[in-house]
Every structure is written in C-alpha cells, then in structure tokens.
C-alpha positions as CSV (number, residue, x, y, z in Angstrom):
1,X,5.5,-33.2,-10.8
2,X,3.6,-29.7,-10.9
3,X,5.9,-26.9,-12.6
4,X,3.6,-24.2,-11.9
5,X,1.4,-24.1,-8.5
6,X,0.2,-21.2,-8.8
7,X,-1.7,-21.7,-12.2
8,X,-2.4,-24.9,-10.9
9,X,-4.4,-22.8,-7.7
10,X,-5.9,-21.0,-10.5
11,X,-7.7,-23.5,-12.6
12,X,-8.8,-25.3,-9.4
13,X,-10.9,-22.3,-8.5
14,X,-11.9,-21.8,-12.3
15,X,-12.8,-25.3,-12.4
16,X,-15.1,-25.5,-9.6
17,X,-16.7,-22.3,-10.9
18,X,-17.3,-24.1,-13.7
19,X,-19.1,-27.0,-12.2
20,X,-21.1,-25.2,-10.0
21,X,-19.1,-26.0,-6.3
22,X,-19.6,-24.0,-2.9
23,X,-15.8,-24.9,-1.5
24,X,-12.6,-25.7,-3.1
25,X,-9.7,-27.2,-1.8
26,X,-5.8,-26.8,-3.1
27,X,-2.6,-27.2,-1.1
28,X,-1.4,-24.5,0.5
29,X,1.5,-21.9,0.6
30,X,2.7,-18.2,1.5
31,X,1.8,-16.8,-2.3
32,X,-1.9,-19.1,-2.5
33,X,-2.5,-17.8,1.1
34,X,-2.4,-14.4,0.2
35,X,-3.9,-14.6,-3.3
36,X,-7.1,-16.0,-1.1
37,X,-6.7,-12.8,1.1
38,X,-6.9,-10.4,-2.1
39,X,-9.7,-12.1,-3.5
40,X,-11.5,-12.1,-0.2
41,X,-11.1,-8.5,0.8
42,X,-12.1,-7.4,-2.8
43,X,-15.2,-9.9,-2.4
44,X,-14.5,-12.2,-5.1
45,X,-14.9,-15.2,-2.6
46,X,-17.0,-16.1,0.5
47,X,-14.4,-16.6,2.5
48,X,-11.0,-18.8,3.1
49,X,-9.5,-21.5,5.7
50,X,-6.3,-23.1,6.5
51,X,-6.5,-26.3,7.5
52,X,-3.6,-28.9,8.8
53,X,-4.5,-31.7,7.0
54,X,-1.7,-34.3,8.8
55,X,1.4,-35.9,6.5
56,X,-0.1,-34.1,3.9
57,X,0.6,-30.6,4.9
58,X,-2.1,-27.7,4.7
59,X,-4.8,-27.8,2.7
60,X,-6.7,-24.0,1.9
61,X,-10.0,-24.6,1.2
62,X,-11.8,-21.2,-0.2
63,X,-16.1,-20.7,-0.1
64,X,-16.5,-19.6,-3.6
65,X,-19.0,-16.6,-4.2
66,X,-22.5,-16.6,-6.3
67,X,-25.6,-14.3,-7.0
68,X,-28.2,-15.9,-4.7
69,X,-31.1,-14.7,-7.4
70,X,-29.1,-15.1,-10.9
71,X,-26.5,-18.2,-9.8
72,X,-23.3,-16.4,-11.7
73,X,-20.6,-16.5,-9.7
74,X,-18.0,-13.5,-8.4
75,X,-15.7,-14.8,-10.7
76,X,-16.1,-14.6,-14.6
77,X,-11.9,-14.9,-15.6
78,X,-9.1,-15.6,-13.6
79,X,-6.5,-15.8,-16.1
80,X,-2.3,-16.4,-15.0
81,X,-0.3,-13.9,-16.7
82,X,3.3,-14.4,-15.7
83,X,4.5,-17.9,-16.1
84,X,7.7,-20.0,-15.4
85,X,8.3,-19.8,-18.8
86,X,7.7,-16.5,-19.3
87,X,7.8,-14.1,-16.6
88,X,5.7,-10.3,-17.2
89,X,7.5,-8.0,-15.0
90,X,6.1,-4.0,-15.0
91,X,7.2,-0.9,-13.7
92,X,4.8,1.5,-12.0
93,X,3.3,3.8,-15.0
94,X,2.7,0.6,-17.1
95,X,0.4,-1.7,-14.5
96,X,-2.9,-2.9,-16.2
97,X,-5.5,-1.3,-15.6
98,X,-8.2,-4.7,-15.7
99,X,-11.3,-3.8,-17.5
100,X,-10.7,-0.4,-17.3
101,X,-10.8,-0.5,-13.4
102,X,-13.8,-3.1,-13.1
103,X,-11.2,-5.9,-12.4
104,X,-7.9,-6.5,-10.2
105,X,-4.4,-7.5,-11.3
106,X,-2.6,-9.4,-8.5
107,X,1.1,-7.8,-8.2
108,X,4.1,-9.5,-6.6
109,X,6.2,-6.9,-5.0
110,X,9.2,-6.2,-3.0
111,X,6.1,-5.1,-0.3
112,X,4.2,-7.9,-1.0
113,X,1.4,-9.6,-3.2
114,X,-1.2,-6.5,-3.5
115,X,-3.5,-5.4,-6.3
116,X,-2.4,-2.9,-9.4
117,X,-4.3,-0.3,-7.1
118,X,-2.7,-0.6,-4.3
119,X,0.8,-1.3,-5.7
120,X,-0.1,2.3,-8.0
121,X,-0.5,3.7,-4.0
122,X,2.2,2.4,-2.9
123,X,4.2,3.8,-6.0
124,X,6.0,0.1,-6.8
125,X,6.1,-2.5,-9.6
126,X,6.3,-5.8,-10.0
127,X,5.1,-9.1,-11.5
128,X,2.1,-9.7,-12.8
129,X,0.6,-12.5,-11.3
130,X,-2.8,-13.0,-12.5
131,X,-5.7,-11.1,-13.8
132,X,-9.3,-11.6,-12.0
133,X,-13.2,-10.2,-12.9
C-alpha cells in the first residue's frame, strides 16, 4: 500500500534522472497531471502523455529533459516538502523563494496547483508541495 503518491511520483522521476532514462512512467491522477504541466511549461521536462493503459488505469509517462552537449539533466533536486505526516501550509508573504528565484515551489491552492510565482500573482497561499531546480 503507497501512503504517499505524490512522493512516490517524485522519486520515480529523480530516479530515472539518476540512471540516465529518456521517459518515465507513473500512474496517473488530477495532482500528478498537473505537477507534469508545471514542470513542462517551466521547461524542466520534454514533454508529458496520458495514456489509458486498460484494467490498469492511466499511466503518465513524462520525456525527461537533458543538455544535448554536457548530458546533465533539467532537473538537479526535486525534493517533497509537505508530507502526510507533516503538512507545510504558508500564507502569501512567507512562500519560498527557491534558490533565490532560480527554482520553483509547486503550491496547492484553493485556485489550483501553480508555482510560488504565480500563486505571489495571484495574491494566495497554500501548501507546499515540492521544491524543483
């Protein structure tokens, strides 16, 4: 039984970073789904796909992102922050600021998952999902 999916999602992609692979698959849900969207529209990743994968349900698979000279990937951390265990809720004058502004910090809000830039924008807090650069 998986208590968390969403770290789960995480180390998937950190772990085929780590060994070097073009496409990852994980199952797929609402909150995944749109953690792919951030990290494609702030070109962390290649590019993401739904599939319908039968009995099994959808399957997301995600075309990770690499330096076609040096071979580092997009993706140096993606760390969870808030956990089942231990949820990190913020209000809108504390959300990080990710390496000084080189990074994102995926927000959950009552508008929806969005980055600590936008959710600063949009003048709304919320909890802090994960931390990527």
């Amino acid at each position: 039984m998986m208590t968390d999916p969403i770290a789960d999602f995480l180390t998937r992609i950190r772990n085929a970073i780590i060994a070097g692979h073009k496409i990852v698959e994980a199952p797929s849900s609402k909150m995944r789904k749109e953690i792919a969207r951030i990290l494609f529209e702030k070109g962390y990743i290649k590019g993401y796909k739904v599939v319908e994968e039968g009995k099994a349900g959808e399957i997301i698979k995600i075309a990770l992102k690499y330096n076609l000279r040096s071979k580092t990937p997009a993706i140096n951390v993606i760390e969870r922050i808030s956990r089942p265990g231990l949820r990190k809720y913020t209000s809108v004058d504390d959300l990080p600021r990710v390496l000084n502004g080189l990074g994102i910090a995926i927000i959950s809000t009552s508008k929806g998952l969005m980055t600590d830039k936008e959710a600063r924008k949009e003048n709304v807090g919320g909890e802090v999902i994960c931390y990527v650069y």
